[in-house]
N, C-alpha and C positions, 0 to 999 in steps of 0.2 A: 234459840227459837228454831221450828222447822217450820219448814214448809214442806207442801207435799203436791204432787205432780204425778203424769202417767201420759202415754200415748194417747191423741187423741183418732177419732172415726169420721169424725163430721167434714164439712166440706169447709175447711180454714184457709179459702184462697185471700180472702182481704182483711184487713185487721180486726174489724168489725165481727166477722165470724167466728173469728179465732177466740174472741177474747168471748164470744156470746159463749162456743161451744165451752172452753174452759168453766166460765158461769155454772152453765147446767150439771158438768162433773163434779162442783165445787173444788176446783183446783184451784193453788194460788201460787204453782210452779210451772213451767211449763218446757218442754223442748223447743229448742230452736224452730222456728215454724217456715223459713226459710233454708233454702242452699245458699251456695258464694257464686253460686251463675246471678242471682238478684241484683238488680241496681239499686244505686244507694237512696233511691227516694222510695224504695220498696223496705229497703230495713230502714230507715232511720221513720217511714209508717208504724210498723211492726214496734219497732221500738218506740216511741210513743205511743201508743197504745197501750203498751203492756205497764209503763210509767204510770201512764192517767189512770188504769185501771188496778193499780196496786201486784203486778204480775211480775214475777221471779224468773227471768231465763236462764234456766238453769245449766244449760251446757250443750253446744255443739259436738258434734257426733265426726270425730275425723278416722272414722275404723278402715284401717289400712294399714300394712307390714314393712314399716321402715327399714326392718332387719333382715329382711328377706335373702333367697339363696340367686334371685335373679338380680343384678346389679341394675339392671337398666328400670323394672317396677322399683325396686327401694326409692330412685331417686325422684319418679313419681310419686311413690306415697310419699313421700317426705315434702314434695310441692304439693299435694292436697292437704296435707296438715300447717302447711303454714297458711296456704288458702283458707282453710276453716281457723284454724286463729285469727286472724285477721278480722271475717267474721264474728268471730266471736267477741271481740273489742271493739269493732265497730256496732253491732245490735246489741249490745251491755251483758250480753251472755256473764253469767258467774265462770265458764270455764269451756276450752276446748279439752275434748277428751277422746284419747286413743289407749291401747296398750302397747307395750313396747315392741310388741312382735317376737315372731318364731326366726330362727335360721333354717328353721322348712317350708314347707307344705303341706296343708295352707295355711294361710295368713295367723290363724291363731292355737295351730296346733305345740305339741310338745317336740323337743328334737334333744338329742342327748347333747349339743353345744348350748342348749337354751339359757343353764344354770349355770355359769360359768364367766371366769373373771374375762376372758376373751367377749365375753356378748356385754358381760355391766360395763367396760368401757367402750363398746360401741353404744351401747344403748347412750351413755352419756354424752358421749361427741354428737348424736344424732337428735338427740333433745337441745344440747346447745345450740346446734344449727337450726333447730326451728325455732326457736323463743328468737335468738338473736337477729335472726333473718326479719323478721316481723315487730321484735320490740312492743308489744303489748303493753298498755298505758292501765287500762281498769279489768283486763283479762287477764287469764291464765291457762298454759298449757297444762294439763296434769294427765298422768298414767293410773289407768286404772289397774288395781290388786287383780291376781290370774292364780288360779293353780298349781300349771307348770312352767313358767315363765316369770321373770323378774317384774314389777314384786311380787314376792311369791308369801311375805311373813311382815310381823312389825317391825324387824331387824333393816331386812334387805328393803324394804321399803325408806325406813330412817339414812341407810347408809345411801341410797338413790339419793335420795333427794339432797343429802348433803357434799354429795361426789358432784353435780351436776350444777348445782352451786349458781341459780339462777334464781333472782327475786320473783319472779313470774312464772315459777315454775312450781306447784301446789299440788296437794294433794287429792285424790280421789278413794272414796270408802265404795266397796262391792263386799260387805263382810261375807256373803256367801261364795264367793269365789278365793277367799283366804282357805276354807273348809277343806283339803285334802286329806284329812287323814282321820280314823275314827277318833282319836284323843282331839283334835280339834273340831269333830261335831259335837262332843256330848262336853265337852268346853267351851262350847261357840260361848257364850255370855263373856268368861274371864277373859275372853279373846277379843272382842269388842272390846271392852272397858280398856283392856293395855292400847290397845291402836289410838281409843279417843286420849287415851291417858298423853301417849305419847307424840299424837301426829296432829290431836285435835283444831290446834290452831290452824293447820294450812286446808284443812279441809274444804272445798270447794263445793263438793255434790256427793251425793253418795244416790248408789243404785238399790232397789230394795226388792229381792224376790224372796224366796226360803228352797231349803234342800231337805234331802231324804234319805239314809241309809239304808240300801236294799237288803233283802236277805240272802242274795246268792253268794258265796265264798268263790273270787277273791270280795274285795272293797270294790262295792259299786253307788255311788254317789252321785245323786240326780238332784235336778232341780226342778221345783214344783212351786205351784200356786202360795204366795205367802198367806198360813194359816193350816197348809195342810202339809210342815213340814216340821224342823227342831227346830229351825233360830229362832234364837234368844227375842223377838221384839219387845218386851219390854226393857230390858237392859239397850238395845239398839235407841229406841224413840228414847231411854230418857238419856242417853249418853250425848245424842244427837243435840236434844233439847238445850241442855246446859252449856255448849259451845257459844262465845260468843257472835252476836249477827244473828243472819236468817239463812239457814244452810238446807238446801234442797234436799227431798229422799223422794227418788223419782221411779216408780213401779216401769218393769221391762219385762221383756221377753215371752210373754203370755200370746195363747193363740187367736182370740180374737177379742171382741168389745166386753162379751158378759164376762167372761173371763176377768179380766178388770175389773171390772163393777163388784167382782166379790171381795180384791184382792184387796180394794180398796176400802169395801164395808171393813174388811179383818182389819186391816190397819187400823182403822178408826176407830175399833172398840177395843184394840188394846190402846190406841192412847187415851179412850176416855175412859177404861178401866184405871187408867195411871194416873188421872186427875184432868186431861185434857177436855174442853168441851166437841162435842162430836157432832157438829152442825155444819154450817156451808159455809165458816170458815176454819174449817178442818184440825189443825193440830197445832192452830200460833197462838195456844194458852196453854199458862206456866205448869206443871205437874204439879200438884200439892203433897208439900210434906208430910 
């Protein structure tokens, strides 16, 4: 089953509001609506709320460069990521989520040590130190798919997660950010199906935009409004669909409210092209065969 989610605009200081403005967007996923500066009668609010009212917290947001070339910021970001996991197991978040970082500047850029066995065993020593540091009981750490940076494919993805070798350590889907190469835009579909095929189970959240193929010579590869780009979404929604549980696809990166609002119309008529009902509770009905 999914659910579906996106940024919200409204003014979601109390639980109350948060969950009214969710209401109005007809969302039944949501971002973390809290930091880890909150006291715990503010999340475990938040968290009940979101319980009573049938609402999805779909993952905390720890974007910071554990891998980084300054040694004294890595071991910062590394205490803000266990900081946000923490949160994230404590308000029932499905998952804390970072990417594994650059050995540059900045934080999520490419650097020619990025892909390399030297960065996937730091990358893995530095995910053990955050899951273990914290021990997450109904949460999970997980690395969001990149580019140029590890993971980078359904391989190096598969071999992370099995190097790192941590029960609470799950995965995260951004199928547009696997997208580096023109055989993998104009394949994006069979590229989904392998990832669900193969990674489906740990899946935690997945992020939902779309991309675009420019025309200039070299490869220029942007990303755009979902609907006004290639991926695959109908192969995405029904891959997503069929996983067992209620697994989040949470709209990002767009520049302001209406912006959303369309991203999210698109979404919702390709799931009720696929069989899904397309009302204000959005995509948690089955695709018909």
């Amino acid at each position: 089953m999914v659910r579906f989610g996106g940024p919200l605009f409204q003014d979601c200081s109390d639980p109350d509001r948060w969950i009214e403005a969710l209401r109005k967007k007809g969302y039944t996923a949501a971002y973390c609506p809290v930091g880890n500066e909150a006291g715990s009668d503010t999340i475990k609010a938040f968290s009940n709320a979101a319980e009573k009212a049938g609402i999805v917290i779909a993952e905390v947001g720890a974007w910071s460069n554990p891998i980084g070339p300054d040694s004294a910021k890595s071991r910062e970001a590394i205490e803000h990521c266990r900081k946000q996991l923490a949160l994230a197991d404590e308000i029932g978040a499905r998952c804390c989520v970072n990417i594994t970082g650059s050995r540059g500047d900045p934080w999520a850029s490419h650097h020619p040590k990025n892909l390399t066995q030297e960065t996937f065993d730091l990358i893995v020593q530095t995910t053990r130190s955050i899951v273990d540091a914290v021990k997450p009981k109904r949460s999970f750490f997980v690395l969001e798919t990149m580019p140029w940076m590890y993971p980078d494919s359904v391989q190096s993805y598969s071999d992370l997660i099995h190097a790192i070798d941590r029960e609470q350590c799950a995965v995260h889907f951004d199928p547009v950010n696997l997208i580096n190469s023109p055989s993998r835009y104009y394949g994006n579909g069979p590229l989904i199906h392998e990832f669900v095929d193969r990674l489906g189970s740990m899946i935690k959240s997945c992020h939902a935009k779309d991309i675009i193929l420019g025309p200039e010579f070299m490869v220029h590869l942007n990303e755009c409004r979902p609907g006004t780009g290639s991926l695959d979404y109908a192969t995405f929604l029904r891959e997503i669909h069929q996983l067992p549980g209620e697994v989040p696809i949470m709209l990002e990166h767009l520049s302001d409210e209406a912006e959303y609002d369309l991203a999210a119309q698109y979404v919702r008529s390709v799931a009720e092209k696929r069989g899904f009902r397309s009302d204000s509770e959005n995509l948690e009905y089955p695709i018909k065969k």
